[in-house]
C-alpha positions in Angstrom: 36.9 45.2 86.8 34.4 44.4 89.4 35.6 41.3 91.1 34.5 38.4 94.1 38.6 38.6 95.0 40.0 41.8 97.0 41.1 44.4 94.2 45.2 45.0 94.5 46.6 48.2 95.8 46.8 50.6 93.2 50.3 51.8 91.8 51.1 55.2 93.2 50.5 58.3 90.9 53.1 60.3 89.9 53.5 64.7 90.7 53.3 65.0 86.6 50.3 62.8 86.2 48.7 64.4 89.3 49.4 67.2 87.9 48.1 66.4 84.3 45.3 64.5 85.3 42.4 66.0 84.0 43.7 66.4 80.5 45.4 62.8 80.3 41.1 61.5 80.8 40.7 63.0 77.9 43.6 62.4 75.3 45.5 59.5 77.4 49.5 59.1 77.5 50.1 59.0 74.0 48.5 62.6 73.6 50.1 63.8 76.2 53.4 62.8 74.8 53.2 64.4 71.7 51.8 67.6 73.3 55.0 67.9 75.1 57.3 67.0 72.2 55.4 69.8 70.4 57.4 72.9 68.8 54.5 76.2 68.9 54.9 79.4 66.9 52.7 82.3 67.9 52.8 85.3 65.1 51.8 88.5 66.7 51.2 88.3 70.5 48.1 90.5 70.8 44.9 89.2 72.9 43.8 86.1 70.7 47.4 84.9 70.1 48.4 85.2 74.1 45.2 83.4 74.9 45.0 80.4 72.3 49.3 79.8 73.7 47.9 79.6 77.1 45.5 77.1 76.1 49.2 75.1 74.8 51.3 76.1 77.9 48.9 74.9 80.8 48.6 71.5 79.1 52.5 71.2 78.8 53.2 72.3 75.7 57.3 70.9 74.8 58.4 75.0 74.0 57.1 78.2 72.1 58.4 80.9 69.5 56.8 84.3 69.6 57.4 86.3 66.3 56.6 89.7 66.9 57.9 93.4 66.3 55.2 95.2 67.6 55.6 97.7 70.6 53.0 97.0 73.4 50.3 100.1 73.3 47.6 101.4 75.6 44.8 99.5 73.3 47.3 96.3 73.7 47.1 97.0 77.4 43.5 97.5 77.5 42.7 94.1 75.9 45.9 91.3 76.9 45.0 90.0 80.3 49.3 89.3 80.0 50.2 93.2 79.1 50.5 95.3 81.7 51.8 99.4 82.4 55.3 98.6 82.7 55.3 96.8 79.9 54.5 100.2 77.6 56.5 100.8 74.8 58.3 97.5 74.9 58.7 94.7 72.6 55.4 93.0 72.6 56.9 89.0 71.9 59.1 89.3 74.6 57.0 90.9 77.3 54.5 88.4 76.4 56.8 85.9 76.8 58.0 86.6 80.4 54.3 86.5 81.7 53.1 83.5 79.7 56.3 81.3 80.8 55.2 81.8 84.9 51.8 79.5 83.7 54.0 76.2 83.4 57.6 75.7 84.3 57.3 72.8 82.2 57.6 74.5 79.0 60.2 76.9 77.5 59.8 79.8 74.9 61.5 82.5 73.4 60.5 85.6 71.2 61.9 86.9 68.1 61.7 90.4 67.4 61.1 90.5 63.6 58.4 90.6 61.1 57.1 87.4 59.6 57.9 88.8 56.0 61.4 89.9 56.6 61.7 86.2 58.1 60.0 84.8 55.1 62.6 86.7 52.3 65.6 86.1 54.8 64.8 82.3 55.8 61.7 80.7 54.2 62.3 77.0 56.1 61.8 79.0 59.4 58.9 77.6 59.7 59.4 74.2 59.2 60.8 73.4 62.1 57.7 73.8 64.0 54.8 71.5 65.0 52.2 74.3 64.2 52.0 78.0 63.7 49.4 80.0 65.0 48.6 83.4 63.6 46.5 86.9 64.2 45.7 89.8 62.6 48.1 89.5 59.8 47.2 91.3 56.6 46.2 89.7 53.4 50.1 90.1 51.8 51.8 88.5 54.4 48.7 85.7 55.0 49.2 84.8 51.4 52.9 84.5 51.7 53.0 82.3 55.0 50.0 80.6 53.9 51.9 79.1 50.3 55.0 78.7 52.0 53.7 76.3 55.1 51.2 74.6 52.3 54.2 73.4 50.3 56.2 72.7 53.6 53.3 70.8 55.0 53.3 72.8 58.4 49.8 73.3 60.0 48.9 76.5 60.6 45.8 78.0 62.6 44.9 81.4 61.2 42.6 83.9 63.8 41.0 87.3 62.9 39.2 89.0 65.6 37.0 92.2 65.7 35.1 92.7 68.8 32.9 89.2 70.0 33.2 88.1 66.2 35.9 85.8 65.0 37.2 84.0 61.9 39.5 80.6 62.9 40.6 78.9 59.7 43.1 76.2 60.0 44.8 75.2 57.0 46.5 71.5 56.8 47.6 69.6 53.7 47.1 65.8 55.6 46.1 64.5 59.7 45.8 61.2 60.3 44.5 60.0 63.6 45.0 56.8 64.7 43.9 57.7 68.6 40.8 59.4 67.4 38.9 59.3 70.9 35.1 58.4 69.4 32.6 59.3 72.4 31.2 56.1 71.9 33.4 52.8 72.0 31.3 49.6 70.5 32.8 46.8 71.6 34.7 44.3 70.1 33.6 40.8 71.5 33.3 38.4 68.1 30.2 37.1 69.2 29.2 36.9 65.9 32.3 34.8 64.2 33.7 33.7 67.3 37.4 33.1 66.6 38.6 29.3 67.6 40.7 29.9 70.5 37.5 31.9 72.4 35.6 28.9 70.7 37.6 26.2 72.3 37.6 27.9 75.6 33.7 28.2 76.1 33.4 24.9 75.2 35.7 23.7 78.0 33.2 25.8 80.4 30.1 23.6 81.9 27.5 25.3 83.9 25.6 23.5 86.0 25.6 24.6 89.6 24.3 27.7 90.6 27.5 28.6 92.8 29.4 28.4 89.7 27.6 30.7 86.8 27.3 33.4 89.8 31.3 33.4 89.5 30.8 33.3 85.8 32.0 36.4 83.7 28.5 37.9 81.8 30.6 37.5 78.3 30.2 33.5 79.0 26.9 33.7 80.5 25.8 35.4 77.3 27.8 32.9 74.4 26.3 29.9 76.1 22.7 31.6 76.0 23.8 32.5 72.0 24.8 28.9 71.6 21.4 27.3 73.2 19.5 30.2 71.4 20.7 29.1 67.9 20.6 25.4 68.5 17.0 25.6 69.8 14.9 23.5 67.1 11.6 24.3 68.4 8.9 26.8 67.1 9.3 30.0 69.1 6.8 31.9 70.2 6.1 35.8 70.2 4.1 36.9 73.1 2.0 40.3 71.6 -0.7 41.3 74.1 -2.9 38.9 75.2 -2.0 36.1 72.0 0.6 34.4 70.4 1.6 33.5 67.1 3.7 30.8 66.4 6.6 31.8 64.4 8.5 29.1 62.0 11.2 31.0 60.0 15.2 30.5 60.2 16.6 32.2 62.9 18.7 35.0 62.7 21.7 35.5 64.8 21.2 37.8 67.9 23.8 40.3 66.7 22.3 41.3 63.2 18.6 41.6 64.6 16.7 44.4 64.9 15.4 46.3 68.4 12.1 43.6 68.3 14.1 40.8 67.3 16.6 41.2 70.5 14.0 41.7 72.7 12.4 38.5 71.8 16.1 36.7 72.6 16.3 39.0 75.6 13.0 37.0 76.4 14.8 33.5 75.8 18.0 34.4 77.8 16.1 35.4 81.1 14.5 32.1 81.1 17.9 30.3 80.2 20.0 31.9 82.9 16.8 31.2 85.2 17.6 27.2 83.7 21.1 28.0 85.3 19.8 28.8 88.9 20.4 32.4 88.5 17.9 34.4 90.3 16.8 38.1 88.9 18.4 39.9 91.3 21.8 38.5 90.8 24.5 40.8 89.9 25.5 38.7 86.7 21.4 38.0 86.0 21.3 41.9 85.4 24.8 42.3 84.0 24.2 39.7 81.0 20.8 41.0 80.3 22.0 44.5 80.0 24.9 43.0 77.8 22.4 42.2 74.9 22.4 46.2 73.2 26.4 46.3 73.8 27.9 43.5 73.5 25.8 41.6 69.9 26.6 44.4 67.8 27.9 42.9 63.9 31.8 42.6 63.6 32.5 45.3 60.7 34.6 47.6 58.9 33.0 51.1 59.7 32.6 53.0 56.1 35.9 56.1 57.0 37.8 53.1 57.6 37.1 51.9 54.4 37.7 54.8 52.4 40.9 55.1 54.3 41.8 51.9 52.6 40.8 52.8 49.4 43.1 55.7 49.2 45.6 55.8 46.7 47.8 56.3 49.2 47.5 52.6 49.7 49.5 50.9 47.6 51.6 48.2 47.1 54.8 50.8 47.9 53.5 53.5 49.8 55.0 56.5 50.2 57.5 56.6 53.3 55.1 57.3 56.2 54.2 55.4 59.4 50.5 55.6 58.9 50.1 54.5 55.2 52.9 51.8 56.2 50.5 50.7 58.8 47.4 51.1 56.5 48.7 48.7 53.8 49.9 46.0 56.5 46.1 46.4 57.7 44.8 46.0 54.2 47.2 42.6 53.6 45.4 41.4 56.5 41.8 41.9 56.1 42.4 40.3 52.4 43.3 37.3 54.0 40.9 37.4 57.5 37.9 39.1 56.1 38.4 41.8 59.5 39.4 43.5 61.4 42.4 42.6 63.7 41.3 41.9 67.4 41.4 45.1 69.9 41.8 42.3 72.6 40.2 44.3 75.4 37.4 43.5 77.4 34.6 46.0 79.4 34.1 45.6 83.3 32.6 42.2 84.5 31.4 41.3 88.0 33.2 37.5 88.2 35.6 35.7 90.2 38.9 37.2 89.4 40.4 34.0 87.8 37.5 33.5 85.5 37.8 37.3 84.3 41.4 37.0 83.4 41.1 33.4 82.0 39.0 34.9 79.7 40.8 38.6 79.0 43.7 36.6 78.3 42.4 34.7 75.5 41.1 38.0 73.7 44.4 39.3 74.5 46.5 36.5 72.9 44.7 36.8 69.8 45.1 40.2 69.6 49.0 39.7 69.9 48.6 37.1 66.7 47.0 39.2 65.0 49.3 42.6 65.8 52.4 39.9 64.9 50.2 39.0 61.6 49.9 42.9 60.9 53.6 43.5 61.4 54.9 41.1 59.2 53.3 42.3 56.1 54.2 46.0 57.2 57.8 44.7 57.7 57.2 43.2 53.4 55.9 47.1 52.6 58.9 48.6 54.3 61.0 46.1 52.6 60.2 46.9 49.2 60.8 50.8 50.0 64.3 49.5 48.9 67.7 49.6 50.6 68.3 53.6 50.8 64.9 53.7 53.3 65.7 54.3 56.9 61.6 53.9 58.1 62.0 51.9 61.2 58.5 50.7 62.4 58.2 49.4 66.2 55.6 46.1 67.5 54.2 48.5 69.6 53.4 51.2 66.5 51.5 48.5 65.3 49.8 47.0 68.1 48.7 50.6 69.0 47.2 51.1 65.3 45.4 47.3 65.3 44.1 48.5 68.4 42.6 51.6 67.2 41.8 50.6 63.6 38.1 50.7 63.9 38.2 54.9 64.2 41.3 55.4 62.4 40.1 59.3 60.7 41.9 61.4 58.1 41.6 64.6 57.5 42.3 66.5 54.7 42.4 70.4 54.2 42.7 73.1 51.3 45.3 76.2 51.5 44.0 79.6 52.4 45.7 81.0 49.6 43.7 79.7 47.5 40.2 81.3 48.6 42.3 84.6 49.3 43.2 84.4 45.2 39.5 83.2 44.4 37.5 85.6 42.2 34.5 87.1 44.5 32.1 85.2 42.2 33.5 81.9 42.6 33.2 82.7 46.3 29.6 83.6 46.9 28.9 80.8 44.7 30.4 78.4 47.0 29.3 80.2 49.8 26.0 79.9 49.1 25.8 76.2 49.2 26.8 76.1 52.8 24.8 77.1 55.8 23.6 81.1 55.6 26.1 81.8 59.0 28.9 81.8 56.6 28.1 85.0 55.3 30.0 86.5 58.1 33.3 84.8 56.1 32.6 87.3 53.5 32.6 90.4 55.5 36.0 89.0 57.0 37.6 88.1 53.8 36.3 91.9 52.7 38.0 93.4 55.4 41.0 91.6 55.0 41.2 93.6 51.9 40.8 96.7 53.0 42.8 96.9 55.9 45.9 95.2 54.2 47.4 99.1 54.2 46.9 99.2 57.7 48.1 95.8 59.1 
């Protein structure tokens, strides 16, 4: 936050977040956590296999299984950047293994030298106890095998065929939810529009009227009282176009459902009220609260996935044992009774005397924490009607992470490899050719698949 008071020192950073930095811009703590908690399975360490677990190891993956019982060859040699000579004639897994472990002492791994059939017949839950499993250049036997068995077990798995500069990725997953989902852009969530009481309350405690004191003003309070003058104005506006006016008589229409024109014309009306407020142009919060107008009066609503997330039958009034849909019927409870969503009780980067700032931040943050505790309790009635044999336990901070995040909550939901593996040709090329004409390169892939299964 930009501030009139002398910023505090910042907190010393850590060797693992130096060392992490980059990555923990992008996916934040939380991300990071569950990368490092993560269990990887690699079947069949050639080229593509090696370099999608080094992509997992520099991050920090937690550790890493390499099924393979290959021998490394001179093509393997040729086309692994972590094969070398001396590694001729030896199991592929574990030679892999050795070189990919010196990219991150973080993480652990281990290889197993066995087939993923003969692991399949001998120990089908194998795989279960993974996080993912990543595999290459299997044939169409085994693919179909693995592919049923981590369907019904509910593992992701990332399937890669290369030939040459041409690849097919297919990942297969039964359900993802994301609760952290990371949208490029964040609209935020200010209420201008239904102002909750306690943010009500405080900006009418708040009376401009020297200059010294709406320069110190936060531009969220500059902009509610130019909303609240705007709306209470009874006079005939007028519409400057050109060189003539036109005086205009209808019912307002609050700033934050108006279109591009309509702001402009309140844009028009709050220059000339913060001017009433002996602000001057060139005055850091003059600029900051007329740039505010396209960010901050944006219409508090429930964005259509969200909906649809609620909708699911998955919501019900006793879901199925699982954090998310826990969290998705406390959510739905809520809105029933608030209309909303829950506050996200965050506030963007104002230029404002530091006391003002936090005044303010703390009042979006409070409500936030009512409405996280309001969230909670009727998870708490979902996980209580579960009956007495469920073990869930669901923490405040689960939740307020989730009411946080709830306007880009995103599921995903996938379809089993198998199942276009089995498909009859026709069925494919019919539903091939209602996508995009690139996917033709799926069928000479899936044809090969075929053809090569005596060779794989």
């Amino acid at each position: 936050m930009a501030s009139l008071s002398p910023s505090p020192k910042s907190p010393e950073i850590s060797e693992k977040s130096k060392k992490y930095d980059r990555q923990l811009r992008l996916w934040g703590d939380h991300g990071q956590a569950k990368l490092e908690a993560s269990r990887i399975c690699l079947i069949n360490a050639n080229a593509t296999g090696t370099e999608i677990l080094k992509s997992l190891i520099l991050p920090g993956c937690g550790s890493f299984t390499i099924v393979d019982n290959h021998v490394v060859s001179q093509e393997d040699i040729g086309n692994n950047f972590f094969l070398d000579n001396d590694c001729l004639g030896k199991n592929r897994g574990e030679s892999s293994r050795q070189l990919v472990l010196e990219l991150n002492a973080d993480v652990s791994g281990e290889s197993i030298d066995n087939s993923p059939e003969n692991i399949l017949s001998q120990d089908p839950n194998f795989f279960s106890n993974f996080t993912v499993i990543i595999g290459s250049q299997l044939s169409e036997k085994v693919l179909i095998l693995l592919s049923k068995t981590l369907w019904e077990q509910k593992v992701p798995f990332l399937y890669c065929h290369c030939i040459g500069f041409i690849g097919w990725i297919r990942l297969q997953l039964t359900e993802h939810t994301v609760i952290e989902s990371h949208p490029d852009n964040v609209i935020e969530d200010l209420r201008l529009d239904i102002p909750f009481p306690e943010l009500v309350n405080y900006m009418n405690n708040i009376h401009l009227t020297e200059r010294e004191e709406a320069i110190k003003t936060p531009w969220l309070v500059l902009l509610y009282k130019g909303l609240e003058a705007y709306m209470k104005d009874d006079e005939d506006r007028v519409i400057e176009n050109n060189s003539h006016s036109v005086m205009d008589t209808t019912e307002k229409t609050h700033p934050c459902r108006m279109t591009s024109r309509q702001k402009q014309e309140f844009k028009n009306f709050l220059r000339k009220y913060l001017i009433s407020l002996g602000l001057r142009n060139n005055d850091e919060s003059f600029e900051e609260t007329l740039r505010a107008v396209n960010i901050a009066l944006t219409k508090t609503e429930i964005s259509t996935s969200v909906e649809n997330i609620l909708r699911d039958p998955k919501v019900v009034a006793v879901p199925e044992s699982s954090k998310f849909w826990i969290m998705c019927l406390g959510l739905k409870g809520f809105i029933s009774v608030n209309g909303h969503l829950p506050l996200r009780g965050t506030l963007p980067d104002m230029t404002a005397d530091s006391q003002k700032y936090i005044s303010l931040q703390n009042i979006y943050r409070e409500k936030a924490s009512k409405d996280v505790d309001d969230v909670f309790g009727y998870c708490q009635q979902s996980i209580q009607e579960l009956g007495p044999n469920n073990r869930m336990t669901l923490r405040r901070e689960d939740v307020r992470l989730f009411c946080k995040e709830a306007y880009n909550l995103s599921l995903i939901r996938g379809r089993p490899i198998f199942e276009e593996l089995e498909s009859s040709p026709a069925n494919i090329l019919h539903e091939l050719g209602e996508k995009e004409s690139t996917r033709w390169l799926f069928i000479c892939f899936f044809i090969l698949l075929l053809n090569l299964k005596s060779y794989l």
